[in-house]
C-alpha positions in Angstrom: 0.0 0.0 0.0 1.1 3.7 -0.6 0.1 6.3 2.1 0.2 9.5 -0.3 -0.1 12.7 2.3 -1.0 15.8 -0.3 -0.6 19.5 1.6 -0.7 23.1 0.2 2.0 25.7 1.5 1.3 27.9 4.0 -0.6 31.8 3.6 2.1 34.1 1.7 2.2 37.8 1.2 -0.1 37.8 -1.5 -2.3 35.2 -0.3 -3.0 38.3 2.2 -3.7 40.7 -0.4 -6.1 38.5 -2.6 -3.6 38.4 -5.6 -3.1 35.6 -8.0 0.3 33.7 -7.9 0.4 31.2 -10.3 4.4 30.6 -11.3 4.9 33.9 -9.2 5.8 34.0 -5.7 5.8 35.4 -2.6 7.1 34.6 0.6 5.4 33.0 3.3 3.7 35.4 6.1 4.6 35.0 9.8 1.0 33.0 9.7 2.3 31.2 7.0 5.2 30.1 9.0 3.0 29.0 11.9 0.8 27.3 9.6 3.5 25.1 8.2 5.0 24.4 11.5 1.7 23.2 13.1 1.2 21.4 10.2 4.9 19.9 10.8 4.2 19.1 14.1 0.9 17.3 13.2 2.8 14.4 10.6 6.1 14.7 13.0 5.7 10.7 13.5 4.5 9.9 10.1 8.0 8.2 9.1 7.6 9.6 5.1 9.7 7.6 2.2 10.2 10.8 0.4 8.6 14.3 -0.1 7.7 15.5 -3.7 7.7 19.7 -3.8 6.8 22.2 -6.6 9.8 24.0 -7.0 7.9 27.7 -5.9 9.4 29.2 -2.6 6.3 29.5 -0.6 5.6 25.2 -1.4 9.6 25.0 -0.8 9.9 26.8 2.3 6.7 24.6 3.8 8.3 21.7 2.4 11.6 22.5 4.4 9.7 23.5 7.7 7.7 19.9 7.7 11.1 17.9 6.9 13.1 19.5 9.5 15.9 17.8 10.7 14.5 14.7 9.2 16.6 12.4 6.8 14.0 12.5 4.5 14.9 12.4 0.4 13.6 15.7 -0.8 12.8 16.1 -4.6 11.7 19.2 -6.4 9.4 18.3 -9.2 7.8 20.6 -11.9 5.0 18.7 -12.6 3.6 20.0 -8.5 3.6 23.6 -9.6 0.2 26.0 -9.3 -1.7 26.7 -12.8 0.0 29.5 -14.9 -2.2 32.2 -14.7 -0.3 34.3 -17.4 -1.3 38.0 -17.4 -3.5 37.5 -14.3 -0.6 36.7 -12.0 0.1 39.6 -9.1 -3.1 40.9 -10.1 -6.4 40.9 -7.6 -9.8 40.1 -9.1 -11.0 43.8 -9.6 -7.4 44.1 -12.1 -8.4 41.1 -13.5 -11.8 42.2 -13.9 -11.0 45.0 -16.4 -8.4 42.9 -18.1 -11.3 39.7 -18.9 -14.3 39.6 -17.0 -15.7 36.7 -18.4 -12.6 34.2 -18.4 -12.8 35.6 -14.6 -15.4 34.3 -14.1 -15.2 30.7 -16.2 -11.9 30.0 -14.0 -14.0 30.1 -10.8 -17.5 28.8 -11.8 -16.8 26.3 -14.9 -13.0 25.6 -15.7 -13.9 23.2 -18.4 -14.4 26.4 -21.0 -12.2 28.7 -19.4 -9.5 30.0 -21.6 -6.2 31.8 -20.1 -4.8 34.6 -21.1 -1.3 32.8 -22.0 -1.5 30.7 -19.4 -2.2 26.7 -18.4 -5.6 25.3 -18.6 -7.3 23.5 -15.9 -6.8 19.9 -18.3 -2.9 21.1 -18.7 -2.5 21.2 -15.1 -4.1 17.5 -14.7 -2.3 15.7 -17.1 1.3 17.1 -15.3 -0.3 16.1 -12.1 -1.5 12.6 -13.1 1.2 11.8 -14.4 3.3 12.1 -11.4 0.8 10.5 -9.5 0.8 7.2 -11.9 4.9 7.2 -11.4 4.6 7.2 -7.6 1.9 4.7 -8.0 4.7 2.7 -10.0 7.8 3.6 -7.9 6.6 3.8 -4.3 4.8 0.9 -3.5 5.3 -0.1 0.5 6.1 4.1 1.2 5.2 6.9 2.8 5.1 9.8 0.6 4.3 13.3 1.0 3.8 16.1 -1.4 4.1 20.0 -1.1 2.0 21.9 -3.6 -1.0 24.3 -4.5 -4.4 24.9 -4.5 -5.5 24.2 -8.3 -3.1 21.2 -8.5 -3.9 19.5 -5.1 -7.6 19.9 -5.9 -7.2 18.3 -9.7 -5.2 15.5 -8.1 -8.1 15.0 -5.5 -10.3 15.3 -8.5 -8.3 13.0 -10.1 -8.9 10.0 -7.2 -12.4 10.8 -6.3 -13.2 10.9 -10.4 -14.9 14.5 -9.9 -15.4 16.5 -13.3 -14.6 19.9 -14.2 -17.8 20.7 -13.8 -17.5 20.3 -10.1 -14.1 21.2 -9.9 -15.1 24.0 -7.0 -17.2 22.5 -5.0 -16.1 21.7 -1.1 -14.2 21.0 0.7 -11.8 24.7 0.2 -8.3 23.7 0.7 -6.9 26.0 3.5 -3.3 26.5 3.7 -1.7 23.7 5.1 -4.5 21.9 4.9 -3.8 18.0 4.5 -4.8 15.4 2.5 -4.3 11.5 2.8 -4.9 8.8 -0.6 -4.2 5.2 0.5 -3.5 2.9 -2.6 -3.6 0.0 -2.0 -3.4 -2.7 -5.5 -5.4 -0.4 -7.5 -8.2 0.2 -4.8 -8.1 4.3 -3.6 -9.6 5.3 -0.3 -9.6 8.4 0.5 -8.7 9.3 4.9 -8.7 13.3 4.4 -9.4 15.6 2.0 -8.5 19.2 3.0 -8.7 18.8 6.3 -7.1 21.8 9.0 -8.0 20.3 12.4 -4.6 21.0 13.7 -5.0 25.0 12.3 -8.2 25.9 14.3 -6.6 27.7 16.7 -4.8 30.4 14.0 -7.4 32.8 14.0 -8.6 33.5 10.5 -6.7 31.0 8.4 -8.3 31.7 4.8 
């Protein structure tokens, strides 16, 4: 069986200012930092295999807080990366408003049609995602494995496991940060344990 452990990085600068990221970055927030490490200390005796991270600071620096001084392998792969938002990213939705309006508004209510403005489509980010999903499932049979990453592309590999279309792409559960997520495989047969759960962040006030 493979314990797969999915999280998403902890709140960043512009997490706090409502601005799209995408390939951009910004650094984690004091919160942010918190978040990660009570998000460490929650999987502190889960003895992970290896940990898979999108190479972006913010899902690096969460992946180093929750490795600590662990001798755990640590491997940066693309394929974990958020969506590329292309001219939206650093912008907030009222920017983005005036730039497209209605691909605004396919991106958060029907992702199937939505069309970037040279960026990544929704089906883009899934086959990157799948596809390092079916080599764990190939390599890492008997492990432990955890992987750091982002909203969109923890929520298309959930979507990918619990066979949810695009059509439905945004409905619950929201994946706070450092939020966690367990997939046991086990010969084939998926079950999923937790999906978005952030038990261990209820006392951060405010954690959206």
């Amino acid at each position: 069986m493979i314990e797969l452990y999915i999280v998403r990085h902890g709140e960043t600068v512009w997490n706090t200012g409502k601005r799209m990221q995408g390939r951009k970055d910004s650094p984690l927030t004091e919160k942010g930092i918190k978040q990660a490490n009570e998000l460490a200390k929650r999987i502190k005796n889960i003895n992970f295999n290896v940990i898979y991270f999108s190479p972006l600071g913010r899902a690096m620096e969460t992946a180093k807080i929750i490795r600590a001084q662990r001798n755990i392998p640590i491997i940066k792969d693309d394929r974990l990366m958020e969506i590329d938002l292309g001219d939206w990213e650093g912008l907030n939705e009222k920017e983005i408003k005036v730039k497209n309006s209605k691909e605004l508004y396919n991106f958060g209510t029907n992702p199937k049609i939505y069309k970037p403005d040279n960026g990544e489509k929704f089906e883009q980010v899934k086959v990157r995602a799948v596809s390092l999903i079916k080599d764990i499932i190939n390599n890492c049979e008997g492990k432990k494995v955890l992987l750091v990453t982002h909203t969109i592309t923890l929520k298309t590999i959930m979507a990918y496991f619990e066979n949810t279309s695009l059509e439905k792409f945004w409905n619950s559960p929201y994946i706070y940060q450092a939020s966690l997520s367990q997939v046991n495989i086990n010969k084939g047969n998926v079950k999923v344990i937790l999906h978005g759960d952030y038990s261990h962040l209820t006392h951060i006030n405010s954690i959206q």
